[in-house]
C-alpha positions as a Markdown table, in Angstrom:
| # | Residue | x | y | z |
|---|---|---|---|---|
| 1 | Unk | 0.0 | 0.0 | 0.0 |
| 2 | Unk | 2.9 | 2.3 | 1.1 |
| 3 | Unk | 4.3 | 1.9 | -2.2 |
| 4 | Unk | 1.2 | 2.7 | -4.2 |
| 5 | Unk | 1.2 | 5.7 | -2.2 |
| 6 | Unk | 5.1 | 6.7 | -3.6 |
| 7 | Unk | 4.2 | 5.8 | -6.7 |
| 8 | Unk | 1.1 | 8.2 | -7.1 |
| 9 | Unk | 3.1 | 10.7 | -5.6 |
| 10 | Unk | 5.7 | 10.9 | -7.5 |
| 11 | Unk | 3.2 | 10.4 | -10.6 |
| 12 | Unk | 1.3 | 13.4 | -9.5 |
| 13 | Unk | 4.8 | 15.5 | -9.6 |
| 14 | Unk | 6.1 | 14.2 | -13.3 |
| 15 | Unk | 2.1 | 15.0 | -14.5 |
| 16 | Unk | 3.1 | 18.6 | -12.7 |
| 17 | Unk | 6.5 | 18.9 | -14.2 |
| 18 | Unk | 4.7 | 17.9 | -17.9 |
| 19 | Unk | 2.4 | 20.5 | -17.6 |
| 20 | Unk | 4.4 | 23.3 | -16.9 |
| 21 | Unk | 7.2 | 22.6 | -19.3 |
| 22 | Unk | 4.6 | 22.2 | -22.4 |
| 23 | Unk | 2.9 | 25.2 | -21.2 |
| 24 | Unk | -0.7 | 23.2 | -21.0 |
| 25 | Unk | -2.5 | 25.1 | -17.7 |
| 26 | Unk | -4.6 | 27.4 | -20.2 |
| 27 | Unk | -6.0 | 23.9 | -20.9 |
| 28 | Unk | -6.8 | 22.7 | -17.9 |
| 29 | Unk | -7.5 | 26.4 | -15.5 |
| 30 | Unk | -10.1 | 27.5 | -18.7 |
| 31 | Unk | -12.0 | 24.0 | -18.7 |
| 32 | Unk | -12.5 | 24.6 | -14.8 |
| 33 | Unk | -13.3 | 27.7 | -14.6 |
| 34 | Unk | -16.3 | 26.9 | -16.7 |
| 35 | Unk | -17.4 | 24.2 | -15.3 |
| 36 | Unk | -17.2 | 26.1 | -11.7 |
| 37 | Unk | -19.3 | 28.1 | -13.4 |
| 38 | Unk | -21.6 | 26.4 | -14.6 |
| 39 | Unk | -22.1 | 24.6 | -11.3 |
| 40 | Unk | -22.9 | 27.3 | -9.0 |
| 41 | Unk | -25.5 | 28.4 | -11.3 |
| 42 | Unk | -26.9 | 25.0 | -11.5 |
| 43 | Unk | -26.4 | 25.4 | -7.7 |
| 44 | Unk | -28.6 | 28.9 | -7.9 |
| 45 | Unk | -31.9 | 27.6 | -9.6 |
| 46 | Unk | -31.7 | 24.3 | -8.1 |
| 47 | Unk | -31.7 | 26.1 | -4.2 |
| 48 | Unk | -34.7 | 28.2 | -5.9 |
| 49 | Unk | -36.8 | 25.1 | -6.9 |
| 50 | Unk | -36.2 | 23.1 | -4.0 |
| 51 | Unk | -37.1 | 25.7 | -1.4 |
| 52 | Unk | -40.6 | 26.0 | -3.5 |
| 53 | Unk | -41.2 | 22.5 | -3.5 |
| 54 | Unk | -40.9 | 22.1 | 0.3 |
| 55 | Unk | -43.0 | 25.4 | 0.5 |
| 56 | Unk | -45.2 | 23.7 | -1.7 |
| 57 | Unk | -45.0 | 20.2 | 0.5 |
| 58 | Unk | -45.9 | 22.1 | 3.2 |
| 59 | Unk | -48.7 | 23.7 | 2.5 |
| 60 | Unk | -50.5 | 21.6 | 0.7 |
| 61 | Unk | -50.1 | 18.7 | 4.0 |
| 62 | Unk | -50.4 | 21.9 | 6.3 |
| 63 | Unk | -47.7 | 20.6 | 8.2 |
| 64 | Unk | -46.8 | 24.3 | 9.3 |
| 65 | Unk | -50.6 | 24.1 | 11.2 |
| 66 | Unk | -49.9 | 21.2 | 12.6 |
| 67 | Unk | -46.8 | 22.0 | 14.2 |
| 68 | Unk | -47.8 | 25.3 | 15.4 |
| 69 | Unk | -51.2 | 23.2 | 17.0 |
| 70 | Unk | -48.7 | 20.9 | 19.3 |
| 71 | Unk | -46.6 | 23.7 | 20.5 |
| 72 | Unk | -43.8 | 21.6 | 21.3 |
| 73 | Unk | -40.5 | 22.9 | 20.3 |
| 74 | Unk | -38.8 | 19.5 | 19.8 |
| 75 | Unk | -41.1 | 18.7 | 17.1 |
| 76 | Unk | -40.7 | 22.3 | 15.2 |
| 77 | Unk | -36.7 | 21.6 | 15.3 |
| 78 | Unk | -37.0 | 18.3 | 13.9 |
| 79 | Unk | -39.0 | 19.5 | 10.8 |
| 80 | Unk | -37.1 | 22.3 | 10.5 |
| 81 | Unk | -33.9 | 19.4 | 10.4 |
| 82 | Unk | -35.7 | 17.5 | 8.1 |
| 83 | Unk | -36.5 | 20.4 | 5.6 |
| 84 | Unk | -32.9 | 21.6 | 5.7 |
| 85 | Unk | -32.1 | 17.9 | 4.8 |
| 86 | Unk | -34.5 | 17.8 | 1.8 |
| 87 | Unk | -33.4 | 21.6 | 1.3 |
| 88 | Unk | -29.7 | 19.6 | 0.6 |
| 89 | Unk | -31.2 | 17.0 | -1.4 |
């Protein structure tokens, strides 16, 4: 295992060395710059949709009714977990 570990090591340095002597980062910073990007505004209008779809969720079950009906604090935090965990989704 050790040596694996050298091996891709010394691997990762040659790859390095490669790119900076054939002048090839244009190729790889452009490409990820991009595609960062591209992700966080995937990241924007997914965040948008998801929060209306829990609003959504939630009114049409009236969950929020419910939860204001027990007045029990316990219950509010664990929905409140549980829509930041869909909210991640």
């Amino acid at each position: 295992m050790l040596k694996e570990i050298i091996i891709a090591i010394q691997s990762y340095n040659e790859a390095r060395q490669f790119i900076r002597e054939n002048r090839l980062w244009k190729w790889i910073l452009l490409p990820g710059l991009i595609y960062t990007l591209l992700f966080l505004t995937g990241m924007y209008f997914f965040i948008g949709s998801a929060t209306s779809v829990i609003e959504y969720l939630t009114r049409v079950s009236h969950l929020s009714e419910w939860i204001q009906r027990l007045e029990n604090s316990w219950v509010g935090f664990l929905f409140a977990l549980a829509g930041m965990m869909l909210w991640l989704l």
